[in-house]
N, CA, C and O atoms as a MOPAC input file, in Angstrom:
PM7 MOZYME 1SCF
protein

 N      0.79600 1    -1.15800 1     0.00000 1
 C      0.00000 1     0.00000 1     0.00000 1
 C      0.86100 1     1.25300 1     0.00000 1
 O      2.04800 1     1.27700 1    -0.32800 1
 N      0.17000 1     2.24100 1     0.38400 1
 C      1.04700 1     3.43600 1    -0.00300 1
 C      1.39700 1     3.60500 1     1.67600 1
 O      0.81100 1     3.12000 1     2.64400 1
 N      2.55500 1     4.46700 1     1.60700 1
 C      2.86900 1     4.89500 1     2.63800 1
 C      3.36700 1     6.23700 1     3.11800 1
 O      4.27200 1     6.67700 1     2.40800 1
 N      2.97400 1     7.10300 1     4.26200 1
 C      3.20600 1     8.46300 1     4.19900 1
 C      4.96100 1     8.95300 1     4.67800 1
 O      5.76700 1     8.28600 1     5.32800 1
 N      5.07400 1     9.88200 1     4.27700 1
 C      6.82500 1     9.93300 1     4.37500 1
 C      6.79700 1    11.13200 1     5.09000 1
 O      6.11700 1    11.95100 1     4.47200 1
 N      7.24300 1    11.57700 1     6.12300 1
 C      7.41700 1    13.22700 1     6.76100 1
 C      8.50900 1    13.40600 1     5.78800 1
 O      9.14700 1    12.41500 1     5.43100 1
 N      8.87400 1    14.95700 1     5.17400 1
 C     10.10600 1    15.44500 1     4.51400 1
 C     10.99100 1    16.11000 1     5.31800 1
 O     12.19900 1    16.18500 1     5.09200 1
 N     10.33100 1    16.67200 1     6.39600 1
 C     10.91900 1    17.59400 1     7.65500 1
 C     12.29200 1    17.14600 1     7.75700 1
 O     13.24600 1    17.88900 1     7.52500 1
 N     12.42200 1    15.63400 1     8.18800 1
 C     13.49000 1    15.65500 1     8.81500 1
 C     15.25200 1    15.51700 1     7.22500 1
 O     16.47000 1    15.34000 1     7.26000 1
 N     14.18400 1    15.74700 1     6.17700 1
 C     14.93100 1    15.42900 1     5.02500 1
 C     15.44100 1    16.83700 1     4.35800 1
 O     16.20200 1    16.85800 1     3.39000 1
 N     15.06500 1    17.69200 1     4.82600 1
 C     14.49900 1    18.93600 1     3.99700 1
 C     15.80600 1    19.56300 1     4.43300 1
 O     16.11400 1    19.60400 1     5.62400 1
 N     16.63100 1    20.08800 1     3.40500 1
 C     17.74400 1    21.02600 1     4.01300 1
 C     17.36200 1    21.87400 1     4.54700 1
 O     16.18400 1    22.16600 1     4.34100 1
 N     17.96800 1    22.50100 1     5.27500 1
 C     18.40600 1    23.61300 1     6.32200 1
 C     18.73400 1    25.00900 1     5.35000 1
 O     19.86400 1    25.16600 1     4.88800 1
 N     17.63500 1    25.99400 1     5.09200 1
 C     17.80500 1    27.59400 1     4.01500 1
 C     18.31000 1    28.30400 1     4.91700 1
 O     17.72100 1    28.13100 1     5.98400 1
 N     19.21300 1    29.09300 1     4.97600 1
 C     19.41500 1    29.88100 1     6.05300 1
 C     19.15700 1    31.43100 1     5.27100 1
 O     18.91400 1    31.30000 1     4.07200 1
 N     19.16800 1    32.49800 1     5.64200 1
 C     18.93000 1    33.55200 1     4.84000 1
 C     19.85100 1    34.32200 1     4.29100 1
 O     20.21100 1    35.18700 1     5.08900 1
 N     20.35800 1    34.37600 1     3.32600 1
 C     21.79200 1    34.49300 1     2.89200 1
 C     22.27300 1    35.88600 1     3.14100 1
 O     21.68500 1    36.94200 1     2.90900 1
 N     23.32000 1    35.70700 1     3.59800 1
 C     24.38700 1    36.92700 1     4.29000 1
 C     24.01600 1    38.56400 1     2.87600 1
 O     23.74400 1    38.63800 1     1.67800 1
 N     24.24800 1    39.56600 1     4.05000 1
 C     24.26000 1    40.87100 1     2.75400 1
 C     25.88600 1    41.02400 1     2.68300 1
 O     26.78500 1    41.08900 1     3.52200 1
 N     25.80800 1    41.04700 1     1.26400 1
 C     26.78700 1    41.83500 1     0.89700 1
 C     27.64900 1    42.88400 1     1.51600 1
 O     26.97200 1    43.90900 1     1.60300 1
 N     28.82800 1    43.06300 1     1.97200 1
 C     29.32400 1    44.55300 1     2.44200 1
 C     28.96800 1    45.12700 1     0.96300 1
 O     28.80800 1    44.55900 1    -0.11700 1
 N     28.90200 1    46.64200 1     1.40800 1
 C     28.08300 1    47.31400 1     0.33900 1
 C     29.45200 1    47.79900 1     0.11800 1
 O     30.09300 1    47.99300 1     1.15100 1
 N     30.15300 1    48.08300 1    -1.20000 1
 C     31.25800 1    48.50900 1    -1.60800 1
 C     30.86100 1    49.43400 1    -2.80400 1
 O     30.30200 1    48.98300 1    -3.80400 1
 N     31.26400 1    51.10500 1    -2.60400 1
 C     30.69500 1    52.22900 1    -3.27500 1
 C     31.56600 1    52.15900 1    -4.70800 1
 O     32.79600 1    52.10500 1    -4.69900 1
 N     30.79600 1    52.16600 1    -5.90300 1
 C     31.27900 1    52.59600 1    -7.10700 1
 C     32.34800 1    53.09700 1    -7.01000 1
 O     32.26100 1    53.96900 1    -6.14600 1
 N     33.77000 1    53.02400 1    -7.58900 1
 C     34.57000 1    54.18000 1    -7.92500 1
 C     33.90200 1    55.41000 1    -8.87400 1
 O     33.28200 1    55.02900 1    -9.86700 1
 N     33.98800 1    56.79000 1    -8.63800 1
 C     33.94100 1    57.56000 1    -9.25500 1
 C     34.47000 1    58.15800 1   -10.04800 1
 O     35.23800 1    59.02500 1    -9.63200 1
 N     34.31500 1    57.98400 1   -11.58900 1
 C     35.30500 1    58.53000 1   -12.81500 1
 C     34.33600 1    59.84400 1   -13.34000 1
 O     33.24200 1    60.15300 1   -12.86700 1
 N     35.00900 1    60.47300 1   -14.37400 1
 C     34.72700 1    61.70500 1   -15.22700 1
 C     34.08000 1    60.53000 1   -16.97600 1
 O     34.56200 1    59.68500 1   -17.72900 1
 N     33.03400 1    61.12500 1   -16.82200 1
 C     32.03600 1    61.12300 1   -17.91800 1
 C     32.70400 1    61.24400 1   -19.22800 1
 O     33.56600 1    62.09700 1   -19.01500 1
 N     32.76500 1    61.01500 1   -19.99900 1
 C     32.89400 1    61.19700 1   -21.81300 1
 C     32.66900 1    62.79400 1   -21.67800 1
 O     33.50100 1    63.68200 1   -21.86700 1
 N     31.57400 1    62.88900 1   -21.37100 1
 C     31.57000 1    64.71900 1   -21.76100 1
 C     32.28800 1    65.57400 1   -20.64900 1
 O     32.38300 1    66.80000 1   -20.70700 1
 N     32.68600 1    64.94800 1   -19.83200 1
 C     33.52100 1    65.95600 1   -18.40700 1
 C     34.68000 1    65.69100 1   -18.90900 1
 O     35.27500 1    66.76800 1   -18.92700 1
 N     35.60500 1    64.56700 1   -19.49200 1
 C     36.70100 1    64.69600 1   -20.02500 1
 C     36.72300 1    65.41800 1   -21.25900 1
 O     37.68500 1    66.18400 1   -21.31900 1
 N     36.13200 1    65.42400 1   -22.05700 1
 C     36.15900 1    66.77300 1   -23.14800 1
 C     35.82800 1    67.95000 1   -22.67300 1
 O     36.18200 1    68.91700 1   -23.34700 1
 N     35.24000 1    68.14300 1   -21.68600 1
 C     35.63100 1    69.48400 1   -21.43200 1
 C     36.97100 1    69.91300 1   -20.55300 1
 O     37.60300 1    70.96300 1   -20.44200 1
 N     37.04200 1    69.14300 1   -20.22200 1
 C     38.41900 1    68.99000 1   -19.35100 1
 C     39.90700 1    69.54200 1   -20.09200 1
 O     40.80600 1    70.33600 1   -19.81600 1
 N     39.50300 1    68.45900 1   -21.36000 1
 C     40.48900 1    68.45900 1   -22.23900 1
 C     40.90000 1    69.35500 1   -23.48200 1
 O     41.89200 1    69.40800 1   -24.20900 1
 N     39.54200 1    70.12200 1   -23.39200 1
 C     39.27000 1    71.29000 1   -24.45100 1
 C     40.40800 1    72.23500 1   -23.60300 1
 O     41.37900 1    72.58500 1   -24.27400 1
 N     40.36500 1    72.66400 1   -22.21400 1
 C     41.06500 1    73.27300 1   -21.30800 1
 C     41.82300 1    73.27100 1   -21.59500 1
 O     42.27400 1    74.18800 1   -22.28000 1
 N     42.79600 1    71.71100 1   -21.09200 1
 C     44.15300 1    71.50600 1   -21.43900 1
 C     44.64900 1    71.73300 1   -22.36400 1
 O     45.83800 1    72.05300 1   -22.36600 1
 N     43.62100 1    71.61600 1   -23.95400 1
 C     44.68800 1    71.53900 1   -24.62900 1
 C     45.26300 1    73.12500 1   -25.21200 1
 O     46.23600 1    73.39100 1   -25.91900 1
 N     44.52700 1    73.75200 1   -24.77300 1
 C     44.55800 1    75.32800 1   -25.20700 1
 C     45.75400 1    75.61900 1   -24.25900 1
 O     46.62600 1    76.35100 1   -24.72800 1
 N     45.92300 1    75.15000 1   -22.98400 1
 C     47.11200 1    75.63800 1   -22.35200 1
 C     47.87800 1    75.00300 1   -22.95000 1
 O     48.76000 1    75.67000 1   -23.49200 1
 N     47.91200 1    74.11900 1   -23.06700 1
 C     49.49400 1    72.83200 1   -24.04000 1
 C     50.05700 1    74.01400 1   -25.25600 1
 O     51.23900 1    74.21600 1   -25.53300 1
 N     48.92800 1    74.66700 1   -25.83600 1
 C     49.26600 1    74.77300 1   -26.69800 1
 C     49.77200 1    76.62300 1   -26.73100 1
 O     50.09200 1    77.29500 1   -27.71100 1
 N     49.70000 1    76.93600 1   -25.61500 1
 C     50.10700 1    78.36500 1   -25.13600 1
 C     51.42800 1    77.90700 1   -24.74300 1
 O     52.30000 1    78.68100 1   -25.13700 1
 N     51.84900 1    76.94000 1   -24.11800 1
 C     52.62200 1    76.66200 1   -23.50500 1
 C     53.20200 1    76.75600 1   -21.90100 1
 O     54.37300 1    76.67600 1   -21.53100 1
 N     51.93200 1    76.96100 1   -21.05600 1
 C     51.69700 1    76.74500 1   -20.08600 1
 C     51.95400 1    75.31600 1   -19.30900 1
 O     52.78000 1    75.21900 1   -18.40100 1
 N     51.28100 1    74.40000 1   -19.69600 1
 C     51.16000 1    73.28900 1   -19.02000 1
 C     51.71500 1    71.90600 1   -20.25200 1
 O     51.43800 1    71.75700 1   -21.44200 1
 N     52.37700 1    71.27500 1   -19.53200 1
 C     52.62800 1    69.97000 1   -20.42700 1
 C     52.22700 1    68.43300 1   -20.27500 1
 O     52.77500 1    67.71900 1   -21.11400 1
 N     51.60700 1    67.94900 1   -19.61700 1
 C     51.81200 1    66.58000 1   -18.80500 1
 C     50.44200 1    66.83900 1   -18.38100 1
 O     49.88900 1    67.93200 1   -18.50700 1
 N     49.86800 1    65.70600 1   -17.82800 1
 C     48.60400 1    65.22000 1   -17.44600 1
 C     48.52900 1    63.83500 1   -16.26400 1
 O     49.71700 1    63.51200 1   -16.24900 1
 N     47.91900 1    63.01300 1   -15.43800 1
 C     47.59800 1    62.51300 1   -14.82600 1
 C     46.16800 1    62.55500 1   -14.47400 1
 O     45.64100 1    63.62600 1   -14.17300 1
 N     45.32100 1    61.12100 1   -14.50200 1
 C     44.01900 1    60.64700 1   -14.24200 1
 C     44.08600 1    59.62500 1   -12.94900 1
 O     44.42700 1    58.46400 1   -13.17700 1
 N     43.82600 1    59.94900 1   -11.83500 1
 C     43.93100 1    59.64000 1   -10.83400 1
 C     42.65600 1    59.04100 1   -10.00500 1
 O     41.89800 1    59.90300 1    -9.55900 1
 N     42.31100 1    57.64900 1    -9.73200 1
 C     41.24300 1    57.19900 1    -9.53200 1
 C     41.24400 1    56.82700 1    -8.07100 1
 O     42.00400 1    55.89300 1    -7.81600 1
 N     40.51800 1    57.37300 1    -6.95500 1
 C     40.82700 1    56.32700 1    -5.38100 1
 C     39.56800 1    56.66900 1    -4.86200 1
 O     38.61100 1    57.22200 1    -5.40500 1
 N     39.76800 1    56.14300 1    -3.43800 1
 C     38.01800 1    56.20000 1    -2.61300 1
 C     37.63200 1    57.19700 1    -2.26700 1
 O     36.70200 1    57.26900 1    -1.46300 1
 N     38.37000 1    58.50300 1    -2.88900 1
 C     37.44500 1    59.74300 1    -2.54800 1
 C     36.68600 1    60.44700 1    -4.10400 1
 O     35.95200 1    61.43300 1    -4.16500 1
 N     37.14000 1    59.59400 1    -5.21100 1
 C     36.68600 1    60.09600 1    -6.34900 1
 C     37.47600 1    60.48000 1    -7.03000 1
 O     38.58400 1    60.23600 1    -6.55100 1
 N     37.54300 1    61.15300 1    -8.25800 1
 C     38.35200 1    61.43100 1    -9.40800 1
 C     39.30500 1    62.31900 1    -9.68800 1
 O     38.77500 1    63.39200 1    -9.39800 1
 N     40.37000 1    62.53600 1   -10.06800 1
 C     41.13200 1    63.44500 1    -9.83800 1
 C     41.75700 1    63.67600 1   -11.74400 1
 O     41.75800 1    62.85300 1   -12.65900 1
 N     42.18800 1    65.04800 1   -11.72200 1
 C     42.49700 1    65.34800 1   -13.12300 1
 C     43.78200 1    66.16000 1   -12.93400 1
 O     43.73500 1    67.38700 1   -12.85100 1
 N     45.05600 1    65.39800 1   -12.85800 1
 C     46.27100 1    66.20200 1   -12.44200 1
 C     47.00400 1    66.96100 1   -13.77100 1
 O     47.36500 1    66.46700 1   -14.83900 1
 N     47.08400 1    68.42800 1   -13.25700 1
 C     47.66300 1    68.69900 1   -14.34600 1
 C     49.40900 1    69.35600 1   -14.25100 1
 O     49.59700 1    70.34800 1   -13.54700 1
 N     50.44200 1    68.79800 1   -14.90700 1
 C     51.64800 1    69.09700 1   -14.83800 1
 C     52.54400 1    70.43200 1   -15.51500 1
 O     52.89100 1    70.12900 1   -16.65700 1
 N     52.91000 1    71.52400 1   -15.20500 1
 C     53.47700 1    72.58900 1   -16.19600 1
 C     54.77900 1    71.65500 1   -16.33700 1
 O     54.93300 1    71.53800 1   -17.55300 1
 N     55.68800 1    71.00900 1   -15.74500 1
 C     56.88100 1    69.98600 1   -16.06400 1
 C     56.57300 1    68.73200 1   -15.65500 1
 O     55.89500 1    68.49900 1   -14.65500 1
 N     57.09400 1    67.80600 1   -16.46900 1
 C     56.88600 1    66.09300 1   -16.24400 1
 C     57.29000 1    66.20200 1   -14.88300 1
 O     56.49700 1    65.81700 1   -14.02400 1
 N     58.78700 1    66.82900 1   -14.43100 1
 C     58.86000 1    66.16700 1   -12.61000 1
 C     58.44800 1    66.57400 1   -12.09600 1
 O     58.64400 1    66.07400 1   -10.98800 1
 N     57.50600 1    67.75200 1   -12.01400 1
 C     57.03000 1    68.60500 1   -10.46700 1
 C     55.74000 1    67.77500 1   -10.06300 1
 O     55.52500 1    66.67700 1   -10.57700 1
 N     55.29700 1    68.06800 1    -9.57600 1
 C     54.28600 1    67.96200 1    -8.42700 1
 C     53.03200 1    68.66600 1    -9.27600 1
 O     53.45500 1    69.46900 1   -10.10700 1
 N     51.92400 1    68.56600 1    -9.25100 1
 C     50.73300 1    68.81800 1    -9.96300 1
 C     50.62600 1    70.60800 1    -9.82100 1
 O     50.71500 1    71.17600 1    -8.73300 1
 N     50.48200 1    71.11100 1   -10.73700 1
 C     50.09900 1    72.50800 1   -10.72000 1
 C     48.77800 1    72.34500 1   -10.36400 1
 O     48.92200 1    72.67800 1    -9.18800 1
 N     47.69300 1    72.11300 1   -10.45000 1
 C     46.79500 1    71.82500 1   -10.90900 1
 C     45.87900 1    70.49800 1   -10.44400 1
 O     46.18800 1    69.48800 1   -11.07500 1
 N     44.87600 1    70.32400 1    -9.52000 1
 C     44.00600 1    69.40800 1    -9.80500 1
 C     43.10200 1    69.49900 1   -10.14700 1
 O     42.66500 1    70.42500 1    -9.46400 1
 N     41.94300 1    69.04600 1   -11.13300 1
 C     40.33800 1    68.64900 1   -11.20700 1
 C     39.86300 1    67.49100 1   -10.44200 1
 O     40.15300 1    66.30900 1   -10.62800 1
 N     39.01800 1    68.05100 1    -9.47000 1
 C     38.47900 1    66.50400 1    -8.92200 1
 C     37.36500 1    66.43500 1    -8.67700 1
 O     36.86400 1    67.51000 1    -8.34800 1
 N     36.49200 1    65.29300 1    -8.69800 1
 C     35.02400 1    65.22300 1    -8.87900 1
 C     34.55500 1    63.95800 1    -7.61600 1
 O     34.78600 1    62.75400 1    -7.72600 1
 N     34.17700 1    64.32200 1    -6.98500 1
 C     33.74800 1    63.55700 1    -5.52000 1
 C     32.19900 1    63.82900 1    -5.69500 1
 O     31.61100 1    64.77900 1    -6.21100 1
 N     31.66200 1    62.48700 1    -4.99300 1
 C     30.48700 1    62.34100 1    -4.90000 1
 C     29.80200 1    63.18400 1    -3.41800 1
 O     28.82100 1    63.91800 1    -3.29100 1
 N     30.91800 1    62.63600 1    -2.34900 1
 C     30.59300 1    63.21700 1    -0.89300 1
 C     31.28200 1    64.39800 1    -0.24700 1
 O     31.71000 1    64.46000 1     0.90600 1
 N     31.31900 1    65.43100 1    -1.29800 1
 C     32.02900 1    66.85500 1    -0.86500 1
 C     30.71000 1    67.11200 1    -0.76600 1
 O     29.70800 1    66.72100 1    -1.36400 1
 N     31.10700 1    68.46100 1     0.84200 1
 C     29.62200 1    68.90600 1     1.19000 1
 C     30.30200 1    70.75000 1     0.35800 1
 O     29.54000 1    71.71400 1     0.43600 1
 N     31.84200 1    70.93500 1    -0.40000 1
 C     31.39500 1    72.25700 1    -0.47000 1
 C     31.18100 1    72.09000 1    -2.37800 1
 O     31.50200 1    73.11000 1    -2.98900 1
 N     30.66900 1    70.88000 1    -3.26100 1
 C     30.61100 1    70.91100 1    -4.23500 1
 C     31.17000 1    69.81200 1    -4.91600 1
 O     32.14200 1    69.22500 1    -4.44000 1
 N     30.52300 1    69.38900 1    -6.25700 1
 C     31.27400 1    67.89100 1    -6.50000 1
 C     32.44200 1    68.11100 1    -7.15300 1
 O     33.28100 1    67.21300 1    -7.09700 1
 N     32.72900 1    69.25900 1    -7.85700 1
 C     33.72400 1    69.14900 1    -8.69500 1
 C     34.47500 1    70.52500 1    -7.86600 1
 O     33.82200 1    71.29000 1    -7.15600 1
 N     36.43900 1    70.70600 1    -8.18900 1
 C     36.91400 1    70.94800 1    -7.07300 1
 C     37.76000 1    71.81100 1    -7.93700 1
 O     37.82600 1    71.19500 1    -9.00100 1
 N     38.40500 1    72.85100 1    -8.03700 1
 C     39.90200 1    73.39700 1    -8.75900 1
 C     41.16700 1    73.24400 1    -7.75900 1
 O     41.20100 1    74.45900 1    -7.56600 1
 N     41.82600 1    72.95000 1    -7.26700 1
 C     43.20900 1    73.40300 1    -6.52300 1
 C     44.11600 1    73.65700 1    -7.16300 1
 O     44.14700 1    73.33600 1    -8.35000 1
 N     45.36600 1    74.46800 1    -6.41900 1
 C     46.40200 1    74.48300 1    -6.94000 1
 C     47.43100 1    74.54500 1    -5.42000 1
 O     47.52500 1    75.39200 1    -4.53000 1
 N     47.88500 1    73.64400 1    -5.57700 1
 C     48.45400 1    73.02600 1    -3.89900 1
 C     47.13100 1    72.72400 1    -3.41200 1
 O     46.13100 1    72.30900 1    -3.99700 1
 N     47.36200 1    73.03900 1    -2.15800 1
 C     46.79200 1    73.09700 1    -0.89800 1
 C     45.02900 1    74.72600 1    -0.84300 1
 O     44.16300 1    74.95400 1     0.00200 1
 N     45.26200 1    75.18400 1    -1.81600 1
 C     44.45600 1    76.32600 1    -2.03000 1
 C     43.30700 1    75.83500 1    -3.12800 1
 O     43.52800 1    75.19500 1    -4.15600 1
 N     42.36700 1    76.17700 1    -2.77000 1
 C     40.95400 1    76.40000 1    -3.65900 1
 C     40.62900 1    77.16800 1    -4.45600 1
 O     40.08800 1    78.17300 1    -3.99300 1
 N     40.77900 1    77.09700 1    -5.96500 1
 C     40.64900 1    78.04500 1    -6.71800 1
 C     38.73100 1    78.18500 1    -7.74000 1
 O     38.27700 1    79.09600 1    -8.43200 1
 N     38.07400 1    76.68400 1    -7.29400 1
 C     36.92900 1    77.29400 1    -7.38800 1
 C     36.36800 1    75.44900 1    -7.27300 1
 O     36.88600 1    74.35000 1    -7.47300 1
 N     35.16600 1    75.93000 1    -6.87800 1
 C     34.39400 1    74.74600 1    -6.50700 1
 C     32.87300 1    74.70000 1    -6.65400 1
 O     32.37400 1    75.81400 1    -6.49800 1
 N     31.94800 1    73.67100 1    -6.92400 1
 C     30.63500 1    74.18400 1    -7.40200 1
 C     30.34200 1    72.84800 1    -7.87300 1
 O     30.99300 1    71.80400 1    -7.83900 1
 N     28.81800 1    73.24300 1    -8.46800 1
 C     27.94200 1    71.55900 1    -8.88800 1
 C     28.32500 1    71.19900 1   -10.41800 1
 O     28.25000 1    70.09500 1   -10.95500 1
 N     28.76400 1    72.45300 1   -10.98900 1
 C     28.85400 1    72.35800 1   -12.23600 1
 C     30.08500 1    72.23400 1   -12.92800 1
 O     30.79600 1    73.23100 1   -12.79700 1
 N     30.63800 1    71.18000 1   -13.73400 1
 C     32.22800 1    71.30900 1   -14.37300 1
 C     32.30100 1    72.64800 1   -14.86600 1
 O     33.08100 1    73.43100 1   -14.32300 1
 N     31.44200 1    73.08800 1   -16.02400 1
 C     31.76700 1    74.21200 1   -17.03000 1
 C     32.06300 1    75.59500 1   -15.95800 1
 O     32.98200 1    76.38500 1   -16.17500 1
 N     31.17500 1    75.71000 1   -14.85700 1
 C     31.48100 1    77.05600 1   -13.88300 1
 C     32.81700 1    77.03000 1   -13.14600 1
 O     33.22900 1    78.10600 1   -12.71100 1
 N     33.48500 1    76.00900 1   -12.97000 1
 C     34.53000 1    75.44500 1   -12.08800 1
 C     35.81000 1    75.71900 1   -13.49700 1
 O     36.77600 1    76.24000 1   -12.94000 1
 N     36.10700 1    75.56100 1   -14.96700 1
 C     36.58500 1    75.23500 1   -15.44200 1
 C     36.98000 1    76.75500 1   -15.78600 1
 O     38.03400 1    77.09000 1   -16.32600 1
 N     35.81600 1    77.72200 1   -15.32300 1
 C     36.12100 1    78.98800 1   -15.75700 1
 C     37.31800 1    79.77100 1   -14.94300 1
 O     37.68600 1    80.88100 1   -15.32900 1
 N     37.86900 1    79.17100 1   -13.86500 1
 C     39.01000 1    79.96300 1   -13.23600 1
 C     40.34800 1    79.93800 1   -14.18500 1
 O     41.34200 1    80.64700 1   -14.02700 1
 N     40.09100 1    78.72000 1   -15.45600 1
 C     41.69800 1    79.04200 1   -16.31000 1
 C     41.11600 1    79.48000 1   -17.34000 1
 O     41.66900 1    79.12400 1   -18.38000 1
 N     39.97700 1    80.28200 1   -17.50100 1
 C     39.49500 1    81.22900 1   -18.74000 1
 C     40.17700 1    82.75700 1   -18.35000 1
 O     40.62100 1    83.51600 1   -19.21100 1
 N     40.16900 1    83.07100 1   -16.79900 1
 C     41.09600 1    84.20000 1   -16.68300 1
 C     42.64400 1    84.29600 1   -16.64600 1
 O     43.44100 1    83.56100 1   -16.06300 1
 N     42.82500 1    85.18400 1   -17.27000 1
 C     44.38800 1    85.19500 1   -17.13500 1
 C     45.45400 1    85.46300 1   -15.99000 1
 O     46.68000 1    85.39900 1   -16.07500 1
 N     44.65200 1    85.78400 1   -14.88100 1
 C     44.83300 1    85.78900 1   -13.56800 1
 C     44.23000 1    84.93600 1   -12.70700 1
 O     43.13300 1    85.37300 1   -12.36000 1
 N     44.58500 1    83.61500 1   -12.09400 1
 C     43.54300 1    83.26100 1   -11.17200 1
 C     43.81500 1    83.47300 1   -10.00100 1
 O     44.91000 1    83.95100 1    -9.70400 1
 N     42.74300 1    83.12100 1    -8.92300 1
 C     42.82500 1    84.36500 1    -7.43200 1
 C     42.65800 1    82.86600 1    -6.71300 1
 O     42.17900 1    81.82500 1    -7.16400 1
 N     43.11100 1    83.10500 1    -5.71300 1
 C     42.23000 1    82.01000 1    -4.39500 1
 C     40.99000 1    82.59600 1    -3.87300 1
 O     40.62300 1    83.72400 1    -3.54300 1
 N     40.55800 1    81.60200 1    -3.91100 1
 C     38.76500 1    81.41500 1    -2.93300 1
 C     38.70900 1    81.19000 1    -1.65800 1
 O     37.92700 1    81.73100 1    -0.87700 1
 N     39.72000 1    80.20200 1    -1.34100 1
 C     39.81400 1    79.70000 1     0.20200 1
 C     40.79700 1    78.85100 1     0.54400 1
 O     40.85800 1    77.79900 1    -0.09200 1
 N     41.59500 1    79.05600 1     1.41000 1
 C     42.35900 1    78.19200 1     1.66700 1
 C     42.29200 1    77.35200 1     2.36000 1
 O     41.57700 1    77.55900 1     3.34000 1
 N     42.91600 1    76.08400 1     2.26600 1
 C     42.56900 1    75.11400 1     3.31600 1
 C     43.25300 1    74.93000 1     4.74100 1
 O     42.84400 1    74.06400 1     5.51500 1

């Protein structure tokens, strides 16, 4: 005849599967933030201002180093952070703030003058 079977004691054991550590996107520059970037540069390259470049990627977001000589030290950064509370995209030159804001194109305007000023220092 037939006979009844409990599965209980057969039935694997589901446990509810572990979360993920949540690990944040790296943050890079867009197709259109590097052309504008690069529209920049290349007008200084070609004044003869600046020569050399560096694209710099880590856990605070994007960085756009720019060199007037291959050995020095960056004249120049562009950087684009997700968790800046004074703006995502950044100008420095050292340690000084030369303009900062939501927008690349407003930020890009401090090497449209032929003088640039500090904003704030750090």
């Amino acid at each position: 005849m037939t006979e009844v079977v409990d599965f209980v004691p057969y039935r694997r054991r589901v446990t509810a599967p572990r979360p993920r550590p949540t690990t944040r996107r790296p943050t890079f520059f867009s197709r259109h933030e590097l052309a504008q970037i690069l529209s920049v540069y290349s007008r200084k390259v070609i004044a003869g201002e600046w020569r050399d470049y560096a694209i710099e990627i880590d856990e605070d977001g994007a960085a756009f180093a720019i060199y007037a000589r291959a050995a020095d030290n960056a004249a120049y950064r562009i950087s684009k952070s997700t968790n800046r509370g004074g703006g995502r995209y950044r100008v420095t030159m050292g340690r000084h703030i030369l303009g900062c804001g939501g927008s690349l194109g407003g930020v890009l305007s401090v090497f449209g003058d032929r003088h640039l000023r500090l904003i704030e220092r750090n």
